[in-house]
N, C-alpha and C positions, 0 to 999 in steps of 0.2 A: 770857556763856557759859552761866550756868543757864538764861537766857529760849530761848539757842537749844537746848538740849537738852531742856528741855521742850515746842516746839514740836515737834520731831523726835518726843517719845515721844504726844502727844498725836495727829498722825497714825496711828503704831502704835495705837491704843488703839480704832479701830471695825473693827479687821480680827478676826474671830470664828476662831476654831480648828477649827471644824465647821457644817456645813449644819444641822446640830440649834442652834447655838449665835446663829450671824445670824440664822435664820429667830426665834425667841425675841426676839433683840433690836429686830427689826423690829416685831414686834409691842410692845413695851413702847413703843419709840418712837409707835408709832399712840397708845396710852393716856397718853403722857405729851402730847403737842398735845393729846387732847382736853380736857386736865387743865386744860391750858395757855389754854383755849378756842376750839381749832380746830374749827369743824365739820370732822370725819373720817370719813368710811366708806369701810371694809376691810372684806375675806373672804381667804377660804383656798380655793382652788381647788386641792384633793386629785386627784393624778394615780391614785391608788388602789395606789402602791407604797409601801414603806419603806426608811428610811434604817439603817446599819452598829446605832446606837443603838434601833431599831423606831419609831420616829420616823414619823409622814405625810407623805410628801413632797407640799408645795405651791410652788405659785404663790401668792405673797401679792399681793393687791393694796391700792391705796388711792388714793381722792382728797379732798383736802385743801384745802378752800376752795368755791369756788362754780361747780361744774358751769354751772350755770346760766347764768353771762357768758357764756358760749362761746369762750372762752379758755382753752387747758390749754398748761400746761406738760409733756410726757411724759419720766418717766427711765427708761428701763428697764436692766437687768443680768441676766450671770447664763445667758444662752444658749446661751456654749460654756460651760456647767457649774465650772472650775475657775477659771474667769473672773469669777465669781458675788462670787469672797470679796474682790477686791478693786471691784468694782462695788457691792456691798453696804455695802463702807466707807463709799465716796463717799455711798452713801444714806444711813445709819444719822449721818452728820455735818450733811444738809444735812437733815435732819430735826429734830436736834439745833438747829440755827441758825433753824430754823424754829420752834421753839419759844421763844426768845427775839422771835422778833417781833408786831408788833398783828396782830389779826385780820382779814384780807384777806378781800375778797366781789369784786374785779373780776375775777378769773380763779380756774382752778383750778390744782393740781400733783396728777397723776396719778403716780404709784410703784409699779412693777413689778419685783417682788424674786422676782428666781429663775428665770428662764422654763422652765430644766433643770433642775431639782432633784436629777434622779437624778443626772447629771454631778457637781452640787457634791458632792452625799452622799459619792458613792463616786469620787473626782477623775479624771472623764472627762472630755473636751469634748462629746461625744455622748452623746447620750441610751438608753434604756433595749434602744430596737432599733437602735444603732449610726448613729445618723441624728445627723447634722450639724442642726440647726435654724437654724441660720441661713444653709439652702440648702431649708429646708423651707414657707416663707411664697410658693409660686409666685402670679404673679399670673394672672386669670382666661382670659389667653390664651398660658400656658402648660402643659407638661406634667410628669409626673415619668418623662421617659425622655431619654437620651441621655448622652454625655460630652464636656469639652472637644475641640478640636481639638489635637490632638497628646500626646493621655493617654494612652493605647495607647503608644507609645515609652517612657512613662517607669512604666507600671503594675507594674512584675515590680519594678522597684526600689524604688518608693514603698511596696508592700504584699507584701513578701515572705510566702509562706504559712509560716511557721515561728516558734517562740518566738525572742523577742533577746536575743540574747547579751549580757553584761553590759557588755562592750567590744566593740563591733564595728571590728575593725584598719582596715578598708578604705569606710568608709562617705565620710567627707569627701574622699577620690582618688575616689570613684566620682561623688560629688556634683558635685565641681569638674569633670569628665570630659564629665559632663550641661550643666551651664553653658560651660561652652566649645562644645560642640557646636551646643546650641540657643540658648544666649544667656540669661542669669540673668531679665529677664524672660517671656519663652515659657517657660519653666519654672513661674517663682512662678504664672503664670495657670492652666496645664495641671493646677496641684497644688491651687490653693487654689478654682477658679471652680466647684465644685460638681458630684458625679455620679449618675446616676442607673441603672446596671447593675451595681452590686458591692456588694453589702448588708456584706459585710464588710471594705471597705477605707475609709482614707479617708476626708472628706470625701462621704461618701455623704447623698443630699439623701432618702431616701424612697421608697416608690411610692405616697404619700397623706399628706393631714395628719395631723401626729401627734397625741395624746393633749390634750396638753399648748398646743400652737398650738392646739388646736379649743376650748378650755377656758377661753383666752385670749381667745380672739377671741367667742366666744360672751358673755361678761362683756362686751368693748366695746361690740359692737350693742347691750346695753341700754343705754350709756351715752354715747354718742357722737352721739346723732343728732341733738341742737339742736347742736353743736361746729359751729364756723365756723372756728373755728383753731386749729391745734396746731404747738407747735415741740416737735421733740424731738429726744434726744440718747440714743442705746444706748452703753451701755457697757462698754471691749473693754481688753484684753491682749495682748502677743504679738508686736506690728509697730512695728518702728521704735529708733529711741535709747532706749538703757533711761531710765527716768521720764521722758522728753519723750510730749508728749502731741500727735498728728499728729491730725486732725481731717477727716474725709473724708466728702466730701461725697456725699449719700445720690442713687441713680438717681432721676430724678422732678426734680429741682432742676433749673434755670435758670438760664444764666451770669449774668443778673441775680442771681440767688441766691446765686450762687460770690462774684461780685465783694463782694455786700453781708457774708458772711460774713469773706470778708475783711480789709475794715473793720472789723469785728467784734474778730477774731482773727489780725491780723498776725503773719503766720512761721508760723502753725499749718494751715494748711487745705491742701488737696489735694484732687484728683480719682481718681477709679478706675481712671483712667488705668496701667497697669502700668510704664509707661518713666517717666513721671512721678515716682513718688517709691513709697511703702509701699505702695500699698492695690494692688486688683486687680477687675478685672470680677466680680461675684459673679451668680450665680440665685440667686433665693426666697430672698432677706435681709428681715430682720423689716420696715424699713421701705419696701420696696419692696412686700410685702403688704399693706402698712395701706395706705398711700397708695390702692393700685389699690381695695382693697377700699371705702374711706369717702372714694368721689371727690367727694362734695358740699363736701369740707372742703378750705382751704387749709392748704398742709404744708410748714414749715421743717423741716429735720431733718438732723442730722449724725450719725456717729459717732465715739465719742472712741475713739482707740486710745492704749493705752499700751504704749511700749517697754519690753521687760525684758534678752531675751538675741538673739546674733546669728540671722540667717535658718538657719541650718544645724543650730544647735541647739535653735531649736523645732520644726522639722520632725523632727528624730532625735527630739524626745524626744515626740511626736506620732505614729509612726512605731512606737517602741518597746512603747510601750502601747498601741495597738491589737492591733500582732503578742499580745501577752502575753494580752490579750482574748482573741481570735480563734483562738490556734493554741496556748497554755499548759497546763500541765495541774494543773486547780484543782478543790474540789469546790464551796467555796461561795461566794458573791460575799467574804462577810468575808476568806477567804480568797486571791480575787483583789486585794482590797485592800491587802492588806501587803506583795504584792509591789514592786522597788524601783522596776519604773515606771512605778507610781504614783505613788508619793510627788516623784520626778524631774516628771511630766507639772506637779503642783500646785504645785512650786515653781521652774515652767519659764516658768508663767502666773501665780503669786503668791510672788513671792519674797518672803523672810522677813531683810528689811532695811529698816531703821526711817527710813533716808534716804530710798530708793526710795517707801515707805509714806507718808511727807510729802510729797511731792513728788505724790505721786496723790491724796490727798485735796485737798489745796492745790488744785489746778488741777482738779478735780473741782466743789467749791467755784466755783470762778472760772466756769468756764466755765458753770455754775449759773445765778449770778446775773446773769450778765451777758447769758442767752440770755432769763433772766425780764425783766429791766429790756427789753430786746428785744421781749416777747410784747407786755408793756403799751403800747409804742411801734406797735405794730402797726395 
């Protein structure tokens, strides 16, 4: 009984309390591999904003091991911003576990902590100009204009111009009203596939790369061009059985791909398929950009999704804090921060449950090492 309750608390124990607080321990973790005798090199790629605390909001990054092979491991977290703290656990652990091992030179592990910062800082999914980033990575023969098919029908419901009431009586009747009419998936797609006409609702993808992606990406080109192969795994919140981890398979992959990951990861994986299962068509997802962008390289790449709460109440509470954004009456972000939905959006996307927090690093972990063991097979 104490082995399982320390397991339990030992999960809890890399989830950080604040974007000043992970970002800190990420870096401590960089110094402790090198300690450890990892070759490490990290930077801090400063968005040139600050956090609640006056803090520099960065993109940390780091690779660990040997660029050189042309083999990387890519993790990234942290893109829908309150998404960050538990994406950040999973790093801040397998970094940990990386420091107990010998020093590896056949591949790398590249670590990308944070990609939002502003989100995490101040618990938004979007970033500093209301922009979704992981609808912000278009690839080179796309654009930043349009909306899904059948968005319009459900726009005045998704993004009411007004602050949110603390209880809203009629939102789930109106929701179920929507779903019957159009069908629960035509929905989930029309809501989550990404926009590019409404700077202030939703899921809004940009009209250009933002700060933060160019920042990002500008650090890869230096460092990507001998890479022959990279598997990677972004790391998500929000879709699906709470602490089950759905695994979807990135645009760009191969039913040869699908099936192999399957193998991989029996029960866990999926397509973006909408009627299929969680996920949904997305534009301009992080790895749909790399890929297009660094086509010399071959690309395994998932995304881990973790379930927290039902479809209904991550959209209300997705819904709620933007309206509070958008249409509330605040003077100064600190300000906007204490409001309650905020604090609802971050523990909508990081609940503050020690079982649920096991259960994501655990398979965070798993799903780690077993995509590494993977890379070197390759």
């Amino acid at each position: 009984m104490q082995n399982d309750t320390a397991k339990l608390m030992e999960g809890g124990f890399w989830f950080a309390n604040s974007y000043a607080e992970a970002a800190g321990r990420f870096l401590i973790a960089c110094n402790d591999l090198r300690e450890a005798g990892h070759k490490v090199e990290s930077e801090r790629l400063e968005i040139g904003m600050t956090g609640p605390d006056g803090e520099p909001l960065c993109i940390d990054v780091a690779v660990v091991g040997s660029i050189e092979s042309g083999k990387v491991l890519l993790s990234s977290s942290g893109i829908h911003g309150v998404e960050g703290y538990p994406g950040s656990a999973i790093q801040l652990a397998i970094m940990d576990d990386l420091c107990k091992e010998e020093v590896f030179k056949d591949h790398a592990v590249i670590l990308i902590h944070t990609i939002n910062p502003y989100g995490m800082a101040w618990w938004r999914r979007f970033n500093e100009n209301n922009v979704d980033l992981n609808r912000n990575f278009l690839t080179s023969k796309q654009d930043y204009s349009g909306v899904p098919d059948g968005y319009e029908k459900i726009r005045e419901f998704i993004n009411p111009e007004s602050p949110p009431p603390k209880k809203e009586k009629w939102f789930k009747l109106k929701a179920l009203n929507l779903i019957r009419k159009y069908g629960f998936s035509n929905l989930k797609q029309w809501v989550a596939e990404g926009q590019y006409e409404y700077p202030k609702a939703i899921q809004y993808g940009g009209d250009c790369l933002q700060p933060g992606p160019d920042l990002l990406l500008n650090w890869l080109d230096k460092i990507l061009g001998d890479v022959k192969q990279i598997w990677a795994i972004d790391l998500h919140t929000g879709l699906g059985p709470s602490g089950y981890d759905t695994l979807l398979v990135s645009e760009g992959m191969t039913l040869d791909d699908f099936n192999h990951f399957e193998r991989l990861f029996p029960g866990h994986v999926e397509s973006l398929d909408p009627d299929a299962g969680v996920g949904y068509q997305i534009i301009g997802d992080l790895h749909q950009g790399l890929i297009d962008r660094y086509d010399h390289i071959k690309w395994l790449a998932l995304t881990q999704e973790f379930g927290t709460f039902k479809p209904t109440q991550v959209i209300q509470a997705s819904r709620a804090e933007n309206r509070w954004t958008q249409w509330g009456k605040y003077m100064t972000e600190i300000e906007a921060k204490r409001h309650w939905s905020r604090e609802q959006m971050l523990r909508t996307f990081n609940p503050r449950d020690v079982v649920w927090q096991h259960k994501i690093t655990s398979r965070g972990r798993l799903v780690f090492n077993v995509a590494r063991a993977d890379l070197l097979d390759w």
